[in-house]
ROLUMLO-609376 format. One record per residue (C-alpha): residue number from 1; x, y, z; residue in three letters; chain. Coordinates in steps of 0.2 Angstrom, whole numbers. Layout:
BEGIN
> k/east/north/up/r/c
> NUM/X/Y/Z/ALA/A
...
% end
This chain:
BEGIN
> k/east/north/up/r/c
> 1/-11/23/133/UNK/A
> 2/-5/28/116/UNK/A
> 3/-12/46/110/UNK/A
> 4/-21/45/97/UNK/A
> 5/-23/60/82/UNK/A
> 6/-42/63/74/UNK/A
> 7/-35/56/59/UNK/A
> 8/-28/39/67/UNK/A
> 9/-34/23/74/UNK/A
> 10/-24/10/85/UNK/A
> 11/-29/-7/78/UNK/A
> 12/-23/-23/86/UNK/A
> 13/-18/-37/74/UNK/A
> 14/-12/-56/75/UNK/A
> 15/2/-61/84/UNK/A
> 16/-3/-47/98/UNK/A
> 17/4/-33/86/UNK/A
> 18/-3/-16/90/UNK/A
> 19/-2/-2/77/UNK/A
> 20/-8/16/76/UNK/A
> 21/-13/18/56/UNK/A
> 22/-19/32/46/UNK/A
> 23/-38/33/49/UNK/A
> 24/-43/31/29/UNK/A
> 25/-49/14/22/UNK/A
> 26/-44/21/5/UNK/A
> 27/-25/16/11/UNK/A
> 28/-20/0/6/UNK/A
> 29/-13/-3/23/UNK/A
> 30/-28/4/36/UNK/A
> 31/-39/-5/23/UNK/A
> 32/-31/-23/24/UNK/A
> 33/-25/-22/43/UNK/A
> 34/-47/-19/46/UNK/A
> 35/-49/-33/34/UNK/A
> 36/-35/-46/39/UNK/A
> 37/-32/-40/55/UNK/A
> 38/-17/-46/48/UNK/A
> 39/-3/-42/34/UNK/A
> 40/-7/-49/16/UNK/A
> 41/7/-56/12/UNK/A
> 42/10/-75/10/UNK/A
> 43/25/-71/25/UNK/A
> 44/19/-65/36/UNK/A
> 45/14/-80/45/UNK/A
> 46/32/-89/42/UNK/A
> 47/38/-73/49/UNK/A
> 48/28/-76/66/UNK/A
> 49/36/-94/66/UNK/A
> 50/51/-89/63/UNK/A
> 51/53/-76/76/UNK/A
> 52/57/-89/92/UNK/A
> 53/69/-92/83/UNK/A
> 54/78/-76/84/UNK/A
> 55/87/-66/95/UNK/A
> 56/90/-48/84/UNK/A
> 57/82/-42/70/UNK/A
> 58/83/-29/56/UNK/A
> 59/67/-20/47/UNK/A
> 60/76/-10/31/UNK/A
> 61/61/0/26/UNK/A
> 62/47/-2/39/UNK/A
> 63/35/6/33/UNK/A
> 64/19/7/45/UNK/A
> 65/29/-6/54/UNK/A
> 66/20/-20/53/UNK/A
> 67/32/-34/52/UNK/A
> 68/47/-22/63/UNK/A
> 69/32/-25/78/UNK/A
> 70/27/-41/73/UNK/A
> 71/44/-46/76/UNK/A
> 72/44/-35/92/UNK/A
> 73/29/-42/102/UNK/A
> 74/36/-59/97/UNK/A
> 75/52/-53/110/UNK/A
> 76/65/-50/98/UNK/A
> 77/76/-36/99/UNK/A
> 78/71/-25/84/UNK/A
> 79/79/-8/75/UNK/A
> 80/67/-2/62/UNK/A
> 81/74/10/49/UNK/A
> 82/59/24/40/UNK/A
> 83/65/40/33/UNK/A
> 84/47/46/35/UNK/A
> 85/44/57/50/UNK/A
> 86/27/54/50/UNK/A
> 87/29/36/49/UNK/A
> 88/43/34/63/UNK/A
> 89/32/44/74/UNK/A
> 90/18/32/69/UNK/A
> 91/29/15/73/UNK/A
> 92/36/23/87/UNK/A
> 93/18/26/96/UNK/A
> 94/15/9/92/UNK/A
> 95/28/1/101/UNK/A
> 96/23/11/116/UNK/A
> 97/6/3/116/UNK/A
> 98/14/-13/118/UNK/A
> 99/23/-13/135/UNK/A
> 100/40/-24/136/UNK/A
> 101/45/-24/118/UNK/A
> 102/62/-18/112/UNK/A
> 103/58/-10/95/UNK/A
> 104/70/6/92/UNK/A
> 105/65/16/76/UNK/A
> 106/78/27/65/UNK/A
> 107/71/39/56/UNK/A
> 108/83/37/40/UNK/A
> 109/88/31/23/UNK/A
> 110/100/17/22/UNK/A
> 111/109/15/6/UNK/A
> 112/130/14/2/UNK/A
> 113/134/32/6/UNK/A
> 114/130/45/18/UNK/A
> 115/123/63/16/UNK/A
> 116/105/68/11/UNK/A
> 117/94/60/-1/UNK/A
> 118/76/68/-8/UNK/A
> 119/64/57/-1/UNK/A
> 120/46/54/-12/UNK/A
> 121/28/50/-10/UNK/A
> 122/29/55/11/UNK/A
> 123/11/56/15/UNK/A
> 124/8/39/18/UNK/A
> 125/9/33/1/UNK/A
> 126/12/15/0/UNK/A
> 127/26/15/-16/UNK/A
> 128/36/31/-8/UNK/A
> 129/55/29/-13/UNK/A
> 130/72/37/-13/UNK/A
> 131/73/51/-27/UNK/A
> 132/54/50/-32/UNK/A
> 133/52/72/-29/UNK/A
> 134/39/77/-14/UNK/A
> 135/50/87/-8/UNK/A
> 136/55/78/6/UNK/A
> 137/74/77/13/UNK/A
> 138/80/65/22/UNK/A
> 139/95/59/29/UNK/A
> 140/106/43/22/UNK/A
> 141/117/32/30/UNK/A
> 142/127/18/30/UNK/A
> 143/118/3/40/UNK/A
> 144/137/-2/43/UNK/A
> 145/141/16/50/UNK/A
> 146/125/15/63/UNK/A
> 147/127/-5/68/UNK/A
> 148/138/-7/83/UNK/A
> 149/151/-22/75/UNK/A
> 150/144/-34/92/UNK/A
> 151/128/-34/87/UNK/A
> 152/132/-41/71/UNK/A
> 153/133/-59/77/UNK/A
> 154/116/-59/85/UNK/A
> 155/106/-53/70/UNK/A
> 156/95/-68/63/UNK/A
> 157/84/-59/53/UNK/A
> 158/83/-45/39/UNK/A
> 159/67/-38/32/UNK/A
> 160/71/-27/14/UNK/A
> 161/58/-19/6/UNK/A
> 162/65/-1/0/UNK/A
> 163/55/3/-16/UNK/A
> 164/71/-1/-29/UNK/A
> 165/83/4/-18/UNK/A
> 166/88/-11/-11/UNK/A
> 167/104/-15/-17/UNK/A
> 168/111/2/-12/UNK/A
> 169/104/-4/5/UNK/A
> 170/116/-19/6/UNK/A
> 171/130/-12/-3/UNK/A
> 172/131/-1/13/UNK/A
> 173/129/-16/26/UNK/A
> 174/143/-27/17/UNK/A
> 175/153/-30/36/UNK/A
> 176/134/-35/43/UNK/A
> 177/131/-48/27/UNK/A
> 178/149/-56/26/UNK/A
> 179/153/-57/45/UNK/A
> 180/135/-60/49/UNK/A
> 181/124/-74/46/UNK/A
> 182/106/-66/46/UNK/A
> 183/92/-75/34/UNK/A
> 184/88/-60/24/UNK/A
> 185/68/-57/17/UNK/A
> 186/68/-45/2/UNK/A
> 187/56/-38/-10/UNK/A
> 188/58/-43/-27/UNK/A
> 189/44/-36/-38/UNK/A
> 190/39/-18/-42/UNK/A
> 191/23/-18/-49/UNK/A
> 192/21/-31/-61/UNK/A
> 193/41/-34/-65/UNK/A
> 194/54/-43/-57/UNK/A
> 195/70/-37/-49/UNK/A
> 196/82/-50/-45/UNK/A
> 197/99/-38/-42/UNK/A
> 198/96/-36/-22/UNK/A
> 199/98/-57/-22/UNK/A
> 200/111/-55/-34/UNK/A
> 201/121/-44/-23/UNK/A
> 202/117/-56/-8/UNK/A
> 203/124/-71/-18/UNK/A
> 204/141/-64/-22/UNK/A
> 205/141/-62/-1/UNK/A
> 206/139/-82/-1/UNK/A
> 207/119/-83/2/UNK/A
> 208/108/-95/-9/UNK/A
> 209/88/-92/-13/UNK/A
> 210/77/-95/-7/UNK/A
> 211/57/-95/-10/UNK/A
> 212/43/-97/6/UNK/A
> 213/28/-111/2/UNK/A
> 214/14/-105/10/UNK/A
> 215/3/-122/11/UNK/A
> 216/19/-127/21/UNK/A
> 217/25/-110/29/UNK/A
> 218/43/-116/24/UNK/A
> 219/56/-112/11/UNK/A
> 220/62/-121/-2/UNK/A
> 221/75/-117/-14/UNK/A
> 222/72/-104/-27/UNK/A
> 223/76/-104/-47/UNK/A
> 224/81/-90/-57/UNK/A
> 225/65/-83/-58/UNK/A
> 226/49/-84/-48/UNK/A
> 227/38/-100/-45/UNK/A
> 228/23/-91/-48/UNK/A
> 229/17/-70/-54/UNK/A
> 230/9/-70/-36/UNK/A
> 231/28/-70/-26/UNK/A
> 232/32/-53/-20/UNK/A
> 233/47/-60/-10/UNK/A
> 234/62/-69/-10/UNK/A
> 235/74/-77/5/UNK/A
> 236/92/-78/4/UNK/A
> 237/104/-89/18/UNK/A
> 238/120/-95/20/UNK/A
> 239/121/-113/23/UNK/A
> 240/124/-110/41/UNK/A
> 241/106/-99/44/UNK/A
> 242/98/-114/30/UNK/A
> 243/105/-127/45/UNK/A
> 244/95/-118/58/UNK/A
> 245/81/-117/46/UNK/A
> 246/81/-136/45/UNK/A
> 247/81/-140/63/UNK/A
> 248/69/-126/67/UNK/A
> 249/57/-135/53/UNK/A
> 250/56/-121/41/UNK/A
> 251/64/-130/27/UNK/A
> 252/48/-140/16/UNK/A
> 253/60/-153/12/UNK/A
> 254/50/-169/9/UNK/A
> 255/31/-161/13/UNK/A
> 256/36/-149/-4/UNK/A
> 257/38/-166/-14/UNK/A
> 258/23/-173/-8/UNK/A
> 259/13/-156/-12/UNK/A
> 260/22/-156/-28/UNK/A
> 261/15/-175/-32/UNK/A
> 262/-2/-171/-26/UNK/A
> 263/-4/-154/-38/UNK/A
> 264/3/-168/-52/UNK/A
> 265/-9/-181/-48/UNK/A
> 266/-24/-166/-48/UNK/A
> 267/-17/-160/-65/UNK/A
> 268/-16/-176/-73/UNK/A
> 269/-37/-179/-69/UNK/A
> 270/-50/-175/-81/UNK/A
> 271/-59/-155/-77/UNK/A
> 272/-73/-158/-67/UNK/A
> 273/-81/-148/-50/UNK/A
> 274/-70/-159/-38/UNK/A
> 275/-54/-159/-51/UNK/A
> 276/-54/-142/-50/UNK/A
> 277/-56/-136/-30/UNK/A
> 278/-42/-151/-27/UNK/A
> 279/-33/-143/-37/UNK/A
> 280/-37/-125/-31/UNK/A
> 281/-32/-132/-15/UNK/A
> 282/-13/-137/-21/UNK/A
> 283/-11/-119/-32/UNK/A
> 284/-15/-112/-17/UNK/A
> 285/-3/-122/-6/UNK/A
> 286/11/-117/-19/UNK/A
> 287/8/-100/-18/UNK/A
> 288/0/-100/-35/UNK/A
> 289/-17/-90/-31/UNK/A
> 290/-23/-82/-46/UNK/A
> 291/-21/-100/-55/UNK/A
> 292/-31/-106/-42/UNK/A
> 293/-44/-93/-41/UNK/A
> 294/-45/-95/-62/UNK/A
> 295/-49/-115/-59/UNK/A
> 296/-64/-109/-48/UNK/A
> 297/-70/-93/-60/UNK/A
> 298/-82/-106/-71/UNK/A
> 299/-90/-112/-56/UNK/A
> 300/-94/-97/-49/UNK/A
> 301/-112/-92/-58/UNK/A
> 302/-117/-110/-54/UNK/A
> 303/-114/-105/-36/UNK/A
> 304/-121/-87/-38/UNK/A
> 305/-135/-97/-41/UNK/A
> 306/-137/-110/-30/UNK/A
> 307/-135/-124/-44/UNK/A
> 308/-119/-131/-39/UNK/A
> 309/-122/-150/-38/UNK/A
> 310/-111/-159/-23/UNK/A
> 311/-97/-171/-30/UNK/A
> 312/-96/-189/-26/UNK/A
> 313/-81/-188/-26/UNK/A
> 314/-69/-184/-12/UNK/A
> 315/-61/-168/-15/UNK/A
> 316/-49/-155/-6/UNK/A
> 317/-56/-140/0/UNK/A
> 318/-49/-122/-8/UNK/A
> 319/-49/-114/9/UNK/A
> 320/-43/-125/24/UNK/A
> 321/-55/-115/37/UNK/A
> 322/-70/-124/27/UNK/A
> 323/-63/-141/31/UNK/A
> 324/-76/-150/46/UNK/A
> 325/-90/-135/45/UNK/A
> 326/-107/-136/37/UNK/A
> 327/-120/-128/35/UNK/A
> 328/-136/-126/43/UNK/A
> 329/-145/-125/24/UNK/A
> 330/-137/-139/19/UNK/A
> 331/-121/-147/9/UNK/A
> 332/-126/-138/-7/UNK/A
> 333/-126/-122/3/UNK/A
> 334/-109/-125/10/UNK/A
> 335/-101/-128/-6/UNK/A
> 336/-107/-113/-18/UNK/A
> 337/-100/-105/0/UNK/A
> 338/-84/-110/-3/UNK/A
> 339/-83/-109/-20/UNK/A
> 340/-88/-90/-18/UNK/A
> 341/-77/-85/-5/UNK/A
> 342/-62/-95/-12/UNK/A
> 343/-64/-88/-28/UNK/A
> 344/-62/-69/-23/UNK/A
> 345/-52/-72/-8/UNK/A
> 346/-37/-81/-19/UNK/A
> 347/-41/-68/-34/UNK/A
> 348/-33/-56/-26/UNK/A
> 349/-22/-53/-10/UNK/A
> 350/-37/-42/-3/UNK/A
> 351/-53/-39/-8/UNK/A
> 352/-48/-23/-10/UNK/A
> 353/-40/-28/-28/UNK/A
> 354/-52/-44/-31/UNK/A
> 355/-65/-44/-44/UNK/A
> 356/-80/-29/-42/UNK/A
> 357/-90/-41/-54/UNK/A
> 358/-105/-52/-39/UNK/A
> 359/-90/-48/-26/UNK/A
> 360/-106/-41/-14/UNK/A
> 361/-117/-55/-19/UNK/A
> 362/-104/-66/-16/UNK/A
> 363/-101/-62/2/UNK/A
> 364/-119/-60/4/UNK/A
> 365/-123/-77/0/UNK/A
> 366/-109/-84/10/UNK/A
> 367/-118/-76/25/UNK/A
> 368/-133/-84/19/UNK/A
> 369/-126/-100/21/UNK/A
> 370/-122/-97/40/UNK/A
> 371/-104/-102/37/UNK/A
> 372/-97/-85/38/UNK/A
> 373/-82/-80/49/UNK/A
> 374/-78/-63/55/UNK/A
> 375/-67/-60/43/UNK/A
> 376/-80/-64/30/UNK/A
> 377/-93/-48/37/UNK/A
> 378/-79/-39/36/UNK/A
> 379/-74/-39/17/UNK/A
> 380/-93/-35/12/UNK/A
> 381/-94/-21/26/UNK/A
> 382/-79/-13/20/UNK/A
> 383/-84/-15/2/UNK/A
> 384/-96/-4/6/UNK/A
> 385/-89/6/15/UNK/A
> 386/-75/9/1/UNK/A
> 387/-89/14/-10/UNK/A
> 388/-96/28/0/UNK/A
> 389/-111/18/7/UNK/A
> 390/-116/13/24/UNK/A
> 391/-104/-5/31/UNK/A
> 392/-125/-9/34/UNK/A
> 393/-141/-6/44/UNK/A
> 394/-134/-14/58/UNK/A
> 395/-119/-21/67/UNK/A
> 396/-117/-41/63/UNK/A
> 397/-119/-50/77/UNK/A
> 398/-100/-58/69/UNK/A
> 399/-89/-42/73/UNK/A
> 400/-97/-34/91/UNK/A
> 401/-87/-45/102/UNK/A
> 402/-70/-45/104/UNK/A
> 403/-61/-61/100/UNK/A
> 404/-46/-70/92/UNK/A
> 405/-52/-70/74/UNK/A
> 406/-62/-52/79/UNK/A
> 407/-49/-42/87/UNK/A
> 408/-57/-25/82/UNK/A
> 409/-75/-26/87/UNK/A
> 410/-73/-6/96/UNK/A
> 411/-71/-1/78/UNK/A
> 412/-86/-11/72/UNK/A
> 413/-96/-5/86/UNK/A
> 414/-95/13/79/UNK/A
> 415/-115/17/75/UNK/A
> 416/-108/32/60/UNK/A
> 417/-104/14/50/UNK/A
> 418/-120/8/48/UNK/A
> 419/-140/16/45/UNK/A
% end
């Protein structure tokens, strides 16, 4: 058993991760792991398949720990690196809630000298960085000066997500980067704008870029710039890791040509209702979300409405999970569903960020339908409950068992939530 403070909950998430997060669904982080009961981002998934694959891994800013455990509870040996105390304390209660993992925590900065660095943003703030004020001094080193030279060889993976600072973070790692061969997953957009120097740096070591394609939960090789305004991350490999890639079947290859033909094809066609959710569909695949989400925007008061008349045509659906369901009220029904929930859920990485504008009556009337998951009650309730209001009168029959797309239902069962 992990002691838990007032101000913390343990939630467990996919991939049989367990973390202790701040008890606040105003953090991005507490708010998504309640809603996704998984991380947002496109890579998180690839992440999970990669990690049989893997024998040592590196997590260069970890954060609340979420891919450093993943990684973890997936039986790969694991050093995280977090300057913030609070953090580190936080990931390293975690891994003692998940018996048999090797997860070792470092509570410092990693950049290309060693001393002390000013440390910003330190209560839990999601964009803290190195030389930001707060207030909060923390120690700096060289990964190169804390890595023992035989583990080098046995690193496969490196996760870099250090709020600018990353290319200070290699440019003290250089002996791990030339003599090892680890794929490297890095952060490459602050805000709205691009940073491309970490993958720069990377390249002069002899890595290529690369770029994941989430309909495919492969890589493909990356351009100069991104494929799409929704990619956070960037890969690099030498052509020995890209090998391994390939005969692990994490290369698209082929399958990304094929995708790439069918979002032509859907392109080329004429707008109309089943034009535009095929098309959604192979946006979506690519990793191009809000383009999808903007194909299904003049759909969605139709579907508010109940209006939306069924194509005749064949079409692809937006969100895979609506592929073989139906509705008890009918195909009508099942299709101002979809376009609804696909609408908001690919507007935005969580419904946190997507649109206020009929997001309540939008999740309302996918319940309607009876073709809500879990995962769907628990958008609107925490809506709700981001707004000051009650999650609702009572707990949805949807979130009071535990299961594997309801892994939180102690949480749900809380009777202060609802009235």
């Amino acid at each position: 058993m992990v002691d838990l403070r007032p101000d913390e909950w343990l939630l467990s998430l996919a991939g049989n991760v367990r973390l202790v997060v701040p008890a606040d669904i105003g953090g991005i982080s507490s708010f998504v792991f309640l809603e996704q009961e998984d991380w947002f981002e496109d890579e998180a998934p690839f992440v999970r398949a990669l990690a049989p694959h893997l024998r040592m891994a590196l997590d260069i800013g970890a954060n609340l720990g979420f891919y450093a455990a993943t990684l973890a509870a997936a039986r790969v040996a694991t050093l995280a690196f977090e300057p913030q105390p609070a953090l580190a304390d936080k990931l390293r209660r975690s891994a003692a809630s998940m018996p048999g993992v090797q997860l070792s925590v470092f509570e410092v900065a990693l950049g290309d000298t060693a001393g002390e660095v000013e440390f910003g943003g330190h209560r839990f703030h999601e964009g803290a960085r190195i030389g930001a004020g707060g207030g909060l001094r923390v120690p700096l080193r060289r990964l190169d000066d804390l890595l023992p030279p035989a583990y080098v060889p046995a690193i496969d993976f490196v996760k870099i997500d250090v709020e600018g600072a990353e290319v200070s973070a290699i440019g003290g790692a250089t002996r791990l980067f030339e003599a090892g061969d680890p794929l490297v997953m890095v952060e490459i957009r602050d805000g709205t704008a691009y940073d491309f120097a970490a993958l720069k740096a990377l390249e002069a070591l002899g890595y290529a870029r690369y770029r994941l394609v989430p309909g495919l939960n492969a890589l493909v090789p990356m351009g100069e710039g991104p494929d799409s305004p929704d990619q956070l991350n960037a890969f690099a490999a030498k052509p020995s890791r890209v090998a391994k890639l390939a005969s692990a079947g994490l290369l698209a290859g082929e399958r990304y040509d094929g995708l790439l033909r069918a979002h032509a094809t859907f392109e080329a066609k004429a707008p109309s209702l089943a034009r535009d959710l095929s098309l959604a569909r192979a946006c979506a695949d690519l990793g191009r979300r809000q383009r999808a989400s903007q194909l299904l925007a003049p759909h969605v008061p139709a579907a508010l409405a109940g209006t939306l008349a069924v194509p005749d045509e064949p079409f692809a659906c937006p969100l895979e999970r609506y592929e073989g369901r139906t509705s008890p009220t009918g195909k009508r029904a099942w299709l101002c569903a979809l376009v609804l929930e696909a609408f908001h859920e690919l507007a935005a990485p969580s419904s946190l960020f997507a649109p206020a504008d009929g997001r309540e009556a939008a999740l309302e009337a996918v319940i309607a339908a009876g073709i809500a998951t879990p995962a769907t009650v628990r958008r609107l309730h925490l809506y709700r409950l981001a707004l000051g209001r009650k999650a609702a009168k009572a707990p949805h029959p949807l979130l009071v068992e535990t299961g594997p797309s309801n892994l939180n239902a102690a949480f749900w069962r809380q009777p202060q939530l609802y009235g």
